[in-house]
C-alpha positions in Angstrom: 0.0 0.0 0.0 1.4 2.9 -0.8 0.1 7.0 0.1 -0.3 9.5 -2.5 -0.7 13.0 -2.0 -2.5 14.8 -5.0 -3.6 18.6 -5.2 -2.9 18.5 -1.7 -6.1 15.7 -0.6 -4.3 12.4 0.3 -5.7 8.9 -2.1 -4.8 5.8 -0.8 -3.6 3.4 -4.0 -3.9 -0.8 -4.1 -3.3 -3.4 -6.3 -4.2 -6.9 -6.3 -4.5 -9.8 -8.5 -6.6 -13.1 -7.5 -6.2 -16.5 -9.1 -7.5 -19.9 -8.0 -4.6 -20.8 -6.4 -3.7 -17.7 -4.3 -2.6 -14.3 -4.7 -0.3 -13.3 -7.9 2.9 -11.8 -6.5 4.0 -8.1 -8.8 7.2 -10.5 -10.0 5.0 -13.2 -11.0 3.3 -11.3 -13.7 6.2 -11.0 -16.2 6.6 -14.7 -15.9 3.0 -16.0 -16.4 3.7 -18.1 -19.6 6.7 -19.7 -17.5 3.9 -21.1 -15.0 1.8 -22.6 -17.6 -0.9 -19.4 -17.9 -2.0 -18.2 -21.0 -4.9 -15.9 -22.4 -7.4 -19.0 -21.7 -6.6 -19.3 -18.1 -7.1 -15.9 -16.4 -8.6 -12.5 -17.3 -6.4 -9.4 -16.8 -8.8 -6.4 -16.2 -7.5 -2.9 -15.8 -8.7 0.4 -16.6 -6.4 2.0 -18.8 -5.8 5.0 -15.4 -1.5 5.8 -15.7 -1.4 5.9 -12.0 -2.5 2.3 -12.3 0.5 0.8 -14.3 3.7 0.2 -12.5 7.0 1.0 -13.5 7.7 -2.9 -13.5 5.2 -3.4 -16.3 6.0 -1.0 -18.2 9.5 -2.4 -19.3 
C-alpha cells in the first residue's frame, strides 16, 4: 500500500490480483507463460488509469 498526496487531498492506491490458487505476487506477472498461464486461463482487467501501471510493467 502505498500514500499518494495529490492537489494537496491524500488517495490511498492498491493493487491486487486473484487467481485460483492464491494471490499473484507483482514478479510473477512477467513470468506467467513460465507457470503454464495463458490468455485461456485468467482475465487481466484494468482500466487503462496511468497511476494504475507500475514501473515494472512497463518495461
Amino acid at each position: 500500500i502505498q500514500g499518494i498526496i495529490k492537489f494537496g487531498r491524500g488517495s490511498l492506491m492498491i493493487w491486487g490480483c486473484r487467481t485460483v490458487q492464491g494471490i499473484m505476487e507483482d514478479h510473477l506477472f512477467q513470468s506467467v507463460e513460465e507457470h503454464g498461464m495463458d490468455d485461456n486461463n485468467f482475465i487481466f482487467q484494468r482500466d487503462g488509469d496511468p497511476k494504475h501501471s507500475s514501473k515494472l510493467a512497463k518495461k
